[in-house]
C-alpha positions as CSV (number, residue, x, y, z in Angstrom):
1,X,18.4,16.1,-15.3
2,X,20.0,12.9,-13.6
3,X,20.6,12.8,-10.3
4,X,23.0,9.3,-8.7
5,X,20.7,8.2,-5.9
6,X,21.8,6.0,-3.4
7,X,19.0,3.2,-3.9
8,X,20.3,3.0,-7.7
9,X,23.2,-0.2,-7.1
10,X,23.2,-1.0,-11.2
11,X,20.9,0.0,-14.2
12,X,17.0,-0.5,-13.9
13,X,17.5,-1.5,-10.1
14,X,17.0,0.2,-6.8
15,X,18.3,-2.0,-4.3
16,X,16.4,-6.1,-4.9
17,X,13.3,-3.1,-6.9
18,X,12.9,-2.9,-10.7
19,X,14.5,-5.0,-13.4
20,X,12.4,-6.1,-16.5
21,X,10.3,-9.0,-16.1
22,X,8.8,-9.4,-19.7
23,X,8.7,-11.8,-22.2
24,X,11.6,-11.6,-25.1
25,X,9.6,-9.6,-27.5
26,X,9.4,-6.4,-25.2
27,X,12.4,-7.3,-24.0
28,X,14.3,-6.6,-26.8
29,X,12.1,-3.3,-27.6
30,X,13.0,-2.0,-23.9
31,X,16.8,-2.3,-24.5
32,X,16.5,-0.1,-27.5
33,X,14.5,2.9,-25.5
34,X,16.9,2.3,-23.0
35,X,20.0,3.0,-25.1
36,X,17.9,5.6,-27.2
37,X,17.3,7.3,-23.8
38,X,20.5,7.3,-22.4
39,X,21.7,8.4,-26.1
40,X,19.0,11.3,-25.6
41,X,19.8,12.5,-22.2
42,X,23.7,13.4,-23.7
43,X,22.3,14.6,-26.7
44,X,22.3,18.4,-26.2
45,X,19.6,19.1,-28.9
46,X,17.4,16.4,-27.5
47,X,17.9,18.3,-24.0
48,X,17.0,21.8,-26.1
49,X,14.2,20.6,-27.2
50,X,12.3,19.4,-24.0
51,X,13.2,22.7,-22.0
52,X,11.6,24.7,-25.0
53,X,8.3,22.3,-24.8
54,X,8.3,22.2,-21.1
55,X,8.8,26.2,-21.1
56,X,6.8,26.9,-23.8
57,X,3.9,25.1,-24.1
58,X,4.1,23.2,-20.5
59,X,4.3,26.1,-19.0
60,X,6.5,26.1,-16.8
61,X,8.5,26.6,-14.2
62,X,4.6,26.1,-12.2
63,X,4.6,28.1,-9.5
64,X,6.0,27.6,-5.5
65,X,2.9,29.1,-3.6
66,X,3.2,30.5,-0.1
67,X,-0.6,28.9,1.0
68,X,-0.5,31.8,3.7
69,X,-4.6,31.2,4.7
70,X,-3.3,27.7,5.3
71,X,-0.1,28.5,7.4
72,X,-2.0,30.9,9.7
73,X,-5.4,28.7,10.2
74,X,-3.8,25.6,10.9
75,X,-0.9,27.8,13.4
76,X,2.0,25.9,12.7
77,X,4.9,25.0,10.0
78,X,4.9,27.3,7.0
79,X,3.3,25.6,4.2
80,X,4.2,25.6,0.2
81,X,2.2,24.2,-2.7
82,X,4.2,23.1,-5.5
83,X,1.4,24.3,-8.1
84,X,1.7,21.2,-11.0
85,X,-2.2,21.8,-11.5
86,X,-1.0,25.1,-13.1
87,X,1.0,23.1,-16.1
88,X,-1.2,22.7,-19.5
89,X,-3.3,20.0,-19.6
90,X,-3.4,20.8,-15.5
91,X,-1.1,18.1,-14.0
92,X,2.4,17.0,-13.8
93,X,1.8,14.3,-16.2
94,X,2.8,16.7,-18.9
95,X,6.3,16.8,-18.2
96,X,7.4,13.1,-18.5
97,X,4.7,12.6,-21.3
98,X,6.7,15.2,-23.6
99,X,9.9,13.7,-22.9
100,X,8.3,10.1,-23.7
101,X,7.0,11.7,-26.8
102,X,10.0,12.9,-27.9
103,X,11.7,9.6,-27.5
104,X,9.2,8.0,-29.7
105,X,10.0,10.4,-32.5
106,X,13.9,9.6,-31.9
107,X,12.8,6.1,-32.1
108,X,10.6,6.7,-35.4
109,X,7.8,5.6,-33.8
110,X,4.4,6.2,-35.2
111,X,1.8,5.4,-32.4
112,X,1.7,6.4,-29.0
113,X,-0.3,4.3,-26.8
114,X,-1.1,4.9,-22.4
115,X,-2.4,4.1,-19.8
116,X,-4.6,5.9,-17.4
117,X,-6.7,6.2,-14.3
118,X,-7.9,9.6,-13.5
119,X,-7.5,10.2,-17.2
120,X,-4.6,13.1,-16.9
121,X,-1.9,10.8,-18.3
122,X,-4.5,9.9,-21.3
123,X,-5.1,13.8,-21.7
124,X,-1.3,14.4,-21.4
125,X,-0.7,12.0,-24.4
126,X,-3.3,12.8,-26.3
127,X,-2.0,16.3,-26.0
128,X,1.2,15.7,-27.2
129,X,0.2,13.4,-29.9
130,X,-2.3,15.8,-31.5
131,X,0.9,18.5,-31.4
132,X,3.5,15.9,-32.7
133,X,0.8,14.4,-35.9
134,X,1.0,11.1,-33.6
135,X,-1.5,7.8,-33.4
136,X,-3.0,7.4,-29.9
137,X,-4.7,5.4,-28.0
138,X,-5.6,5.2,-24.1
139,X,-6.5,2.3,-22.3
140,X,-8.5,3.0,-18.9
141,X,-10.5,0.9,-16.7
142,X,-14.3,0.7,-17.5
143,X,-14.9,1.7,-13.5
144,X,-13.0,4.9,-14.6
145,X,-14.2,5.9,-17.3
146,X,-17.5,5.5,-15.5
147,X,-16.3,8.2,-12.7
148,X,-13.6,10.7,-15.0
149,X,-16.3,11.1,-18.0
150,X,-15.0,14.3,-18.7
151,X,-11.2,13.4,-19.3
152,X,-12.6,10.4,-21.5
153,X,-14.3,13.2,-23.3
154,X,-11.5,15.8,-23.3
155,X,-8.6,12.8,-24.8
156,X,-11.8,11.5,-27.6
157,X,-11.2,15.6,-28.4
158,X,-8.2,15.5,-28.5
159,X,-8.2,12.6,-31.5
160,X,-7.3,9.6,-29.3
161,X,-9.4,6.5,-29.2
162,X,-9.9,5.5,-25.8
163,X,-10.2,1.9,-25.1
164,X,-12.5,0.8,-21.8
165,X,-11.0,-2.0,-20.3
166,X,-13.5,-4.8,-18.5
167,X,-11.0,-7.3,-17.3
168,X,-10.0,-7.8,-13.5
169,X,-11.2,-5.0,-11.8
170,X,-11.5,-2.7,-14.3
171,X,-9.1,-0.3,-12.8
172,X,-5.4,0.9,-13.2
173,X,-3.9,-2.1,-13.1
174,X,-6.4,-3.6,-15.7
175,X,-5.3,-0.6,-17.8
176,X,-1.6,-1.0,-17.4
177,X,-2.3,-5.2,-18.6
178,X,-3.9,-4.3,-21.4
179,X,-1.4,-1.3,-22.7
180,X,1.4,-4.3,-22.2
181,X,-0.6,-6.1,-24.2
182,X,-0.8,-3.7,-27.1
183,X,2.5,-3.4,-26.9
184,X,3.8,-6.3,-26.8
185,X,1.4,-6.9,-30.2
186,X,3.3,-4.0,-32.1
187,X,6.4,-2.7,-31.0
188,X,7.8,-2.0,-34.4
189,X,5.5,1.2,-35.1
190,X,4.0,2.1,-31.4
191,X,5.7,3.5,-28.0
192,X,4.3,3.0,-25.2
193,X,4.1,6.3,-22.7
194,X,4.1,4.8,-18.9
195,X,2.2,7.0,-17.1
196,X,3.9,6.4,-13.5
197,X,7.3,5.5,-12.0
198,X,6.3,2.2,-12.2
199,X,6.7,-0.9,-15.1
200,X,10.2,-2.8,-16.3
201,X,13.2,-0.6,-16.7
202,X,13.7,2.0,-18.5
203,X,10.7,3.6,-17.6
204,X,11.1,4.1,-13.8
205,X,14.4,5.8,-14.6
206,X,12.6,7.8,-17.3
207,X,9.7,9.2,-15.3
208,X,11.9,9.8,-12.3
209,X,14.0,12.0,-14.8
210,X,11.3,13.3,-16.7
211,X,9.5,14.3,-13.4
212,X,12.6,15.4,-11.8
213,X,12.1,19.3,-12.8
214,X,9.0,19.3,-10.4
215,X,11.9,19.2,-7.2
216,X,14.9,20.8,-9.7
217,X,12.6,23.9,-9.8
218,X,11.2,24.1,-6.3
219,X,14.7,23.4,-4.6
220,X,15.7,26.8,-6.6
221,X,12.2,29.0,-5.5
222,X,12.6,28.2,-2.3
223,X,16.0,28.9,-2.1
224,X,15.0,31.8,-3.9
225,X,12.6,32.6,-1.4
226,X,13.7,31.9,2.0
227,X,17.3,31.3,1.5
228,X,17.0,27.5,3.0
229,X,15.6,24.1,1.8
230,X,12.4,22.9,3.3
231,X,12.1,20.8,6.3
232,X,9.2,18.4,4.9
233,X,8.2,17.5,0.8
234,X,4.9,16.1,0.8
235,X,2.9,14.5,-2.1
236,X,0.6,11.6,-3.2
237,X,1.7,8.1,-4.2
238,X,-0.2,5.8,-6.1
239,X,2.5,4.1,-8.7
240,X,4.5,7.4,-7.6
241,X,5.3,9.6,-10.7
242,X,4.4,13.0,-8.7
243,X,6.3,11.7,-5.5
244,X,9.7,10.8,-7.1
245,X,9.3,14.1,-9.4
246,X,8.8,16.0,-6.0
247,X,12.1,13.8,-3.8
248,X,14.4,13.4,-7.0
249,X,16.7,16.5,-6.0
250,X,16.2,16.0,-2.4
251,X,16.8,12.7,-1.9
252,X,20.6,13.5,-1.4
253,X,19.9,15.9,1.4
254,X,18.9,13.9,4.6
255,X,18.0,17.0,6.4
256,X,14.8,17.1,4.4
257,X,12.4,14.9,5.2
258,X,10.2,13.3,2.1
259,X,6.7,12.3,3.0
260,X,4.6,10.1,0.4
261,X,1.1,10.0,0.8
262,X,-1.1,6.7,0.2
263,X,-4.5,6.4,-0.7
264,X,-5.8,4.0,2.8
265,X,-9.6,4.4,1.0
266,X,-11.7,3.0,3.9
267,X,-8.8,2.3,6.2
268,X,-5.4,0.5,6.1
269,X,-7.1,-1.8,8.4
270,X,-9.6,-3.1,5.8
271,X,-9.6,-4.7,2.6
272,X,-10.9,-1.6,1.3
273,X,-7.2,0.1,0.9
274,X,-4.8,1.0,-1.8
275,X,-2.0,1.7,0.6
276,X,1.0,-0.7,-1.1
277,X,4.2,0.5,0.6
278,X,2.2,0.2,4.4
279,X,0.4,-3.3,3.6
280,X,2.2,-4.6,0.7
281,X,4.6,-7.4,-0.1
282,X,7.6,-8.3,-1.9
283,X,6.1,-9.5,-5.8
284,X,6.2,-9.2,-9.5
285,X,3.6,-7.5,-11.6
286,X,3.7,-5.3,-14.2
287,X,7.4,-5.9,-15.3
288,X,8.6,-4.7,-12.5
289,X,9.8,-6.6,-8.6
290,X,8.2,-4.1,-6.4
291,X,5.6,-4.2,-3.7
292,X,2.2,-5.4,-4.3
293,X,-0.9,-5.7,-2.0
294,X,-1.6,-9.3,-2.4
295,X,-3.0,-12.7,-0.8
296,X,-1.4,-15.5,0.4
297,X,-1.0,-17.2,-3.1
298,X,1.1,-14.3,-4.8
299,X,-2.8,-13.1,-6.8
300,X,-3.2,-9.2,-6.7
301,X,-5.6,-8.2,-4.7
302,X,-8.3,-5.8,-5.6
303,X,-7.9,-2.1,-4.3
304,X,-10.0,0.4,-3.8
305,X,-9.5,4.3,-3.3
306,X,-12.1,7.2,-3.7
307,X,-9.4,8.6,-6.3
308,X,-9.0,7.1,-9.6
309,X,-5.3,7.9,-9.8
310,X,-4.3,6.4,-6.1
311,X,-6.0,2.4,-6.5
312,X,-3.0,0.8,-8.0
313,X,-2.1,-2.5,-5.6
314,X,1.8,-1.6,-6.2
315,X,4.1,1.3,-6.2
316,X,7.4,2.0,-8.1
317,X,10.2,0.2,-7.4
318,X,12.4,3.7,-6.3
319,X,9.7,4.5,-3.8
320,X,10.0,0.9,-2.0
321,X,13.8,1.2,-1.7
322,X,13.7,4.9,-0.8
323,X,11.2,2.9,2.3
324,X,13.2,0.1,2.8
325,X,16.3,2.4,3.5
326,X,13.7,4.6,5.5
327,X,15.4,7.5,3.4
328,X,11.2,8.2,2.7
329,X,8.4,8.1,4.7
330,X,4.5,6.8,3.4
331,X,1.4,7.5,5.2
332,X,-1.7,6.5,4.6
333,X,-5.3,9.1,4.6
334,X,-9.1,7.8,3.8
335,X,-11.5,9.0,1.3
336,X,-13.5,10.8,4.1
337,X,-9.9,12.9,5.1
338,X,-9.2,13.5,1.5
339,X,-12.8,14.7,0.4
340,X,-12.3,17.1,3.7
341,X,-9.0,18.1,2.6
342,X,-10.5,18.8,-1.0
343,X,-13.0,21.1,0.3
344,X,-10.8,22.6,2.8
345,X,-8.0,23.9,0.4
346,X,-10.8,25.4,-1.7
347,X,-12.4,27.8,1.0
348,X,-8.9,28.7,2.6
349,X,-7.3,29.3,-1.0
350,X,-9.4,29.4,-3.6
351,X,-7.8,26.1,-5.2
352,X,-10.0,23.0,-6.3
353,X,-7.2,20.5,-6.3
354,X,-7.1,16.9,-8.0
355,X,-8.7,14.4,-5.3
356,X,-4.8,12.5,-5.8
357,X,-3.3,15.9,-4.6
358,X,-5.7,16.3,-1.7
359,X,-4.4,13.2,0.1
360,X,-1.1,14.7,0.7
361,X,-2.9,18.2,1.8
362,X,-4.4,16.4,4.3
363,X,-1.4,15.0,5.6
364,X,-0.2,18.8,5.6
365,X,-3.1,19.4,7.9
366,X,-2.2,16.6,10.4
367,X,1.4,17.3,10.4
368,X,1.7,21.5,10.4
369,X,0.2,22.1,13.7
370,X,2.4,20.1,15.3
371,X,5.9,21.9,14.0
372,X,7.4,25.1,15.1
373,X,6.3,28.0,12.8
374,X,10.3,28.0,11.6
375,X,9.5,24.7,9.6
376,X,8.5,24.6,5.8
377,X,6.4,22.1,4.3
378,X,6.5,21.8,0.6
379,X,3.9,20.2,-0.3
380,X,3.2,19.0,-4.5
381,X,-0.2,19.9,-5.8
382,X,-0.1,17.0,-8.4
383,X,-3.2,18.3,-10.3
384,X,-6.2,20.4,-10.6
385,X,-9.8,19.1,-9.3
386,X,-12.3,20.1,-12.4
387,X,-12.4,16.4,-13.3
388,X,-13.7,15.2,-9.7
389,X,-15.9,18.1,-8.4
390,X,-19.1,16.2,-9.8
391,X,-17.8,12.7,-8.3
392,X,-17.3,15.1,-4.4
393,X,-20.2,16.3,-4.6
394,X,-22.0,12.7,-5.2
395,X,-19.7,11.7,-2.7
396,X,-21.3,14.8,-0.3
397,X,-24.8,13.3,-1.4
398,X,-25.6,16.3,-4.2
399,X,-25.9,15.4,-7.6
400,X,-24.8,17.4,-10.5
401,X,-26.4,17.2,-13.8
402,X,-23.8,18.2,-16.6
């Protein structure tokens, strides 16, 4: 599963990224799940365990998907979807949430508590704690639960109580304050299950390994397939849980370029942007040092993005050293090329993909046509799209009446 990286200088850092920057309580609490994980990860039973969940009830390996429709319309580099929105509970959030969940047994933990934006991190552990006879609880912004209804729905289902945050901006990053906050309240009987690469160490490490299986497996299929790595690996950022999944097992081969794609909402030009790594700066938030979109006083500015999963104002602290050593490259795409890119996968092959996923398939559709047909894209389909066909289709003007 672990991987030595060359941002990684010493334990919760990547390069000046990371570190813990909590108050004593948590503190103490995050040193424990750091030595329990470490304990874990050399635990051979422990390690038997997650494969049988992620094989058994995860469902994977998810597929690598020659997007042949794709590769012939758009006339240039061959393209590959990393099919995540094939795994249960249809994202990659699944894979580090069953690792997380396993750690909180390990731990003797009781109560599992996330956040979420989109709402496939709260179905993810809602999932996992109706299987494991776990507590749960989700806290999401009030402006998301407003525009992913259905994943509100699906984690109530599911037995968790979800918790609509109206502080700040009532987004992501109002989510993430408030989970701290439970946390910090009762860490003797609750784990908390960070969603993204993000937050004080251990849990970048953690996702990052928890994650990693997304490039472990596609490094083998298309090996498998073609007999070669790929050229280009593609996916979304927002606090970059997909993305450092998707690099993890390249990152050590520099002939493969690794492509994360921001949410620029409106335009990285405006204030209406959630593009951290191309417009951020050097701060601390969320436990973590890391890049944040903020104003001249150090305050976190308000983002916006059409995709609940994208408008966080920072990114994990991996993903800025992986830029600062331009070992990765981030790009931003709008709301209007996204939406296109939505519909566009759909009518070439047959996929409604999560509106998070379809910022990076439009980046495939700027960058393919201009490579040789010999290149190969891989490109991460994060998630499926059920959860924001009715907010595309306000967006297009229609409404839908469930």
């Amino acid at each position: 599963m672990e991987t030595e990286y060359k941002t990684k200088k010493q334990a919760g850092r990547f390069l000046e990224y990371g570190g813990q920057y909590v108050p004593e309580t948590l503190m103490n609490e995050l040193n424990k799940m750091a030595d329990v994980y470490q304990e874990a990860k050399a635990d051979p039973d422990f390690q038997a365990e997650l494969a049988d969940l992620l094989a058994n009830y995860a469902n994977r390996p998810s597929l690598l998907y020659y997007a042949k429709n794709m590769t012939e319309d758009l006339g240039g580099a061959q393209i590959y979807f990393k099919r995540e929105d094939l795994n249960h509970t249809g994202a990659h959030k699944i894979n580090n949430v069953i690792g997380q969940a396993l750690l909180a047994k390990r731990m003797g933990k009781k109560r599992l508590i996330a956040e979420t934006g989109a709402g496939q991190h709260g179905v993810a552990t809602a999932t996992i704690a109706a299987l494991f006879g776990l507590e749960c609880e989700v806290f999401m912004g009030k402006e998301d639960t407003d525009r992913q209804r259905l994943n509100v729905y699906r984690m109530e289902l599911l037995g968790a109580k979800v918790h609509a945050v109206t502080s700040g901006s009532m987004v992501l990053k109002d989510a993430i304050n408030a989970a701290l906050q439970d946390f910090a309240a009762r860490p003797e009987d609750t784990f908390y299950v960070m969603g993204s690469a993000t937050g004080p160490h251990p849990y970048p490490e953690m996702v990052r390994d928890f994650q990693s299986v997304i490039s472990q497996e596609s490094k083998q299929q298309i090996q498998d397939q073609l007999g070669r790595l790929p050229d280009k690996v593609i996916a979304c950022v927002g606090g970059g849980s997909n993305a450092i999944g998707s690099f993890a097992h390249y990152i050590d081969h520099p002939e493969v370029d690794l492509i994360g794609v921001e949410a620029a909402g409106k335009g990285v030009d405006t204030d209406l942007t959630a593009a951290t790594i191309e417009k951020g700066r050097l701060g601390v938030f969320h436990g973590m040092k890391s890049l944040f979109l903020q104003n001249d006083s150090g305050q976190i500015n308000p983002v916006y993005s059409i995709s609940a999963g994208l408008d966080y104002p920072g990114v994990g602290p991996e993903h800025a050293a992986l830029a600062a050593e331009h070992r990765a490259q981030y790009v931003g795409i709008t709301d209007d090329e996204a939406v296109a890119a939505f519909e566009y996968i759909a009518k070439q092959e047959g996929i409604i993909a999560a509106i998070e996923s379809c910022h990076a398939v439009a980046y495939v559709q700027k960058l393919a046509p201009t490579l040789p047909k010999d290149q190969v894209i891989v490109c991460t389909l994060s998630g499926r799209g059920d959860k924001d066909v009715a907010a595309i289709a306000k967006y297009r003007g229609v409404e839908i009446h469930e």
